[in-house]
N, C-alpha and C positions, 0 to 999 in steps of 0.2 A: 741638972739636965742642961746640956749645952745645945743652943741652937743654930741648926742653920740658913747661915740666907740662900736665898735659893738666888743663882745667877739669870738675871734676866737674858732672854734672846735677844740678841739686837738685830733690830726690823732692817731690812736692807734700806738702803739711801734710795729715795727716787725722785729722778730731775724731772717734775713738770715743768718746765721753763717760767716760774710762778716767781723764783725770785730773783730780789732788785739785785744789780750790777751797777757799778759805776761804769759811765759811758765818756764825764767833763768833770773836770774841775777847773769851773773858771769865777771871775768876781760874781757876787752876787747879784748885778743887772744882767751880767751876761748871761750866769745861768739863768735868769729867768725867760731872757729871751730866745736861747735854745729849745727850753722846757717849750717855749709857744710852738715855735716850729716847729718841733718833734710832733706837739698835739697835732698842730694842721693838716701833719703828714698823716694822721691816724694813729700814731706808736702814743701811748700814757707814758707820762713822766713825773717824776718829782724833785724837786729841787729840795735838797738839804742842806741848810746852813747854822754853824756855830756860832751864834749869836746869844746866848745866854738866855734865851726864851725872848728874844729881842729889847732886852733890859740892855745890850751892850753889841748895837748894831753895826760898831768898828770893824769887830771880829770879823762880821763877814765877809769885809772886803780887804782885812787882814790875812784871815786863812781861806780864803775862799769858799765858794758852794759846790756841794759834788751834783751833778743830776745824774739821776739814778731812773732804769728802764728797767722791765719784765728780763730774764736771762734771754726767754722765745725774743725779745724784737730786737737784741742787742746790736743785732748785722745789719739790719735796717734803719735801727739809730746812727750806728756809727755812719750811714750814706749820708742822710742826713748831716749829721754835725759836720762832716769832708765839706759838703758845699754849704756852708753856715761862712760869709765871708768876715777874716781876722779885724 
């Protein structure tokens, strides 16, 4: 008897504006100091950086930290980070 799979339905995509986006990639004090000001402004943030579980804290100011926002506050992060002065 041969069987078959049955092919699943694929659920439609739907944007709650729930996920993260990058907004910066900059050194790892920077991004942390954006991630503040972001918070101050109201918008969550999180700073992600490749540091080897911080076993190898070079990395991150080798390759940098992304911070990363909700998709919903992206437009208001990005205000933000414009007036974050270089």
């Amino acid at each position: 008897m041969l069987w078959r799979r049955r092919k699943k339905k694929q659920q439609p995509a739907t944007d709650t504006g729930e996920e993260l986006v990058p907004i910066a990639n900059l050194n790892a004090l920077e991004a942390q100091l954006v991630a503040g000001r972001l918070r101050e402004a109201g918008i969550e943030a999180a700073v992600f950086t490749n540091d080897s579980g911080g076993t190898q804290p070079e990395l991150g100011y080798a390759e940098g930290s992304t911070v990363m926002v909700r998709r919903r506050d992206a437009d208001a992060a990005a205000e933000v980070v414009r007036d974050v002065p270089p």
